[in-house]
C-alpha angles and dihedrals in degrees: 000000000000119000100257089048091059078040095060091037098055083044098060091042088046077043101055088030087068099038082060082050103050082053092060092038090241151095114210098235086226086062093044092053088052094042091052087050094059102047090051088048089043083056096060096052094046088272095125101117094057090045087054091047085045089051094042082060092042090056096038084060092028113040109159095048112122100190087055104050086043089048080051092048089055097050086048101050082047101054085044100249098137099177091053100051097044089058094048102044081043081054094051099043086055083053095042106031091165100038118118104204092048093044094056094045085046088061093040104056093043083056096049090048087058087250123145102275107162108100078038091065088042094055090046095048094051079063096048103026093160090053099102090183084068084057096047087055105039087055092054088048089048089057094045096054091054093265100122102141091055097037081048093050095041092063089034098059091036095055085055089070097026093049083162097051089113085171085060096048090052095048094055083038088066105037090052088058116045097048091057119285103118109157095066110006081143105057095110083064085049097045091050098040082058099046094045097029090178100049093114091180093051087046094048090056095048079050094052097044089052087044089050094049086046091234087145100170081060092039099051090044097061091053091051092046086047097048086049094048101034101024129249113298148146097296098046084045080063104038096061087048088052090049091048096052108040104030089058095239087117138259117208138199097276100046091054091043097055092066082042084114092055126102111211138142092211090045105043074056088064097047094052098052086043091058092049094048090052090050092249100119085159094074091045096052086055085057091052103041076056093057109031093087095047124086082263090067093114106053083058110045095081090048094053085043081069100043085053095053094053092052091041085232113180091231092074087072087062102039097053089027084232089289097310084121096067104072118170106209102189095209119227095252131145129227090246088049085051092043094054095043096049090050085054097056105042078065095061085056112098111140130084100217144049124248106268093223103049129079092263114119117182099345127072132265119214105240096223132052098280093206084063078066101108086207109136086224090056092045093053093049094043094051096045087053094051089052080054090045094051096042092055088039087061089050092055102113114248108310121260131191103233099046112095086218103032095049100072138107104251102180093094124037114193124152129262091192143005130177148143134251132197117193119203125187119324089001129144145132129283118238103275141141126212111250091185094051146077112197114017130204150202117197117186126212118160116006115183126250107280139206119224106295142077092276111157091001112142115251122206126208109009125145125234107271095230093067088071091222117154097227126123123209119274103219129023113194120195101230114231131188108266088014114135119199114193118190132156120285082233097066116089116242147193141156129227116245122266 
């Protein structure tokens, strides 16, 4: 019997066992241990939508159950039905004022659902004072609520006592950041590197924030500082490489042949975009054949689509389907829909700069899912995309197994991401994939008004231009209000600047 088969057919006994018990008002507590096991365990094999239908019978018989609605809550928020899952882990919390568990996922879900979330963290973390991850939130929630300077102070004073949170330090990293400091947005890094010189893992993420945000000089002085006060190893070996090829400064053959022994993902990155810059797209293939069947695929088969086109190799035809992936869907909305959903979302917008690591230049980026946003306006609209999305995932020839598009279930769509970007003058994004995804998107809402030429349209294929690589794009698409392009997570993408 397949796994889904036992699954079904523990579903439908669990199934008739409550219905008996519905009948008696009441669930043995022996049962209701071994009902919430296995909806944790259904969760876990895509099961997720019979455990929900087995916990809506559970609360129906057993109303005032805490563990139950909060088991509920979690199968909710999984399967993305945010206004389901805040009602039942509220539920849960009124049940359960003092529990933990239920308090956190109380805040959390009032934060995902763009709720005010901040005293929520705080009441959670006085019941879990020792739980960083509560400090990192309820700063984040702080921030979002128009509270910077607290949310500022919170990881600040907390990092004086918790010098090795490197989660903490990136989250102030980034909220510094991103609401407008921009000289020294880094200085915690600084500040705990000095006080625990020899703390290489605490030295290699301040390395790897400066290297993000391309602030080289920085970048380059704490691996040398590091080298002189921990001694010269693998990861400052790779660190420089990573320095030479990507700052611009130069890498040459033989930097890039004396770590040949080393097996490394990140590294095996950097080779790959050192051979293409060299013009030696050969060695690189041979890279990427190597990875392509590793959990790392994704973040090579664009890499090897553009390898293809510069040898005029006949996979590519099967690997882009000759275009047929990028398909344009212009939604049945109307002005005033538009209208209402860009003015939502201009109000999730609070920060002043984009994420240094992500594809925004000159324009601003929302910080949680947006389709976890409850707002009439976001489900609409969400709803209206994944009828797109199921409609051009019908379309997807037969599956196969070695394709990056073709190999997946297809049977449940759910999203792996979802935000919001606000472009301002001159802004755009950077060339970029999405390693974490399947099917990507671009939704447009409100465009400016623009003068004759392709500005903001969405290009395809290119490469990045720092690969120096002479390849145009493969598709432009003019972008419209209300107009979705879906394309696969694997295509390279940018956007020209307003």
């Amino acid at each position: 019997m397949t796994g889904l088969a036992a699954l079904q057919q523990r579903f439908a006994a669990y199934s008739r066992r409550l219905a008996l018990h519905a009948e008696e008002g009441k669930i043995p507590n022996a049962f209701l241990i071994e009902l919430l096991e296995f909806a944790a365990a259904a969760a876990r094999t895509r099961g997720n939508v019979r455990a929900i239908e087995l916990l809506e019978q559970a609360v129906a018989i057993e109303t005032r159950d805490a563990r139950l609605w909060f088991a509920l809550g979690i199968a909710q928020r999984e399967e993305q039905r945010p206004t389901e899952a805040l009602a039942a882990i509220v539920r849960a919390k009124a049940l359960a004022p003092h529990d933990p568990q239920i308090t956190l996922a109380d805040a959390q879900i009032h934060f995902e659902t763009g709720l005010p979330a901040a005293n929520r963290f705080a009441m959670a973390k006085e019941l879990s004072p020792e739980n960083l991850f509560i400090v990192r939130n309820q700063a984040a929630a702080l921030a979002a609520e128009g509270a910077f300077g607290a949310a500022e102070a919170l990881l600040t004073e907390t990092l004086v006592t918790n010098q090795e949170w490197i989660d903490g330090h990136k989250a102030l990293t980034t909220m510094r950041a991103t609401y407008g400091q921009n000289k020294d947005f880094a200085r915690s890094f600084e500040i705990a590197c000095k006080a625990q010189p020899k703390n290489q893992a605490l030295r290699l993420a301040w390395f790897h924030v400066m290297a993000s945000a391309r602030r080289w000089d920085e970048a380059r002085a704490i691996v040398a500082d590091g080298q002189t006060l921990i001694g010269d190893n693998q990861a400052f070996a790779l660190a420089r490489i990573f320095i030479a090829s990507e700052s611009g400064e130069g890498a040459n053959d033989l930097l890039i042949e004396s770590v040949a022994f080393i097996e490394d993902t990140g590294l095996d990155l950097c080779r790959v975009r050192y051979w293409l810059k060299v013009g030696k797209p050969d060695r690189a293939e041979a890279i990427c054949l190597r990875q392509v069947n590793t959990p790392a695929a994704n973040a090579f088969w664009p890499y090897l689509s553009i390898i293809w086109r510069l040898k005029g190799d006949s996979r590519l035809a099967w690997f882009d389907g000759e275009g047929a992936y990028i398909r344009a869907y212009d939604l049945k909305f109307t002005e005033s829909e538009l209208g209402a959903l860009a003015a939502c979302l201009r109000s999730f917008h609070t920060m002043k700069a984009p994420y240094f690591e992500q594809s925004v230049r000159g324009g601003t980026q929302t910080d949680r899912p947006i389709f976890m946003r409850p707002d009439r306006e976001v489900q609409e609209a969400r709803a209206r995309i994944l009828e797109a999305t199921s409609d051009y995932i019908e379309q997807l020839p037969a599956p196969d197994t070695a394709h990056p598009l073709l190999k997946h279930a297809r049977n449940q769509i759910k999203f792996a991401g979802s935000w919001s970007v606000r472009l301002s003058a001159q802004g755009f994004h950077a060339c970029h994939t999405h390693p974490l995804g399947w099917i990507s998107s671009a939704f447009y809402v409100a465009l400016p008004k623009q003068s004759a030429g392709h500005a903001g349209w969405l290009s395809l294929g290119t490469p990045p231009p720092e690969l120096n690589l002479d390849l145009d794009a493969t598709a432009h698409i003019e972008p419209k209000p209300g107009r979705l392009v879906l394309f696969p997570s694997t295509m390279w993408h940018s956007t020209r600047p307003f």
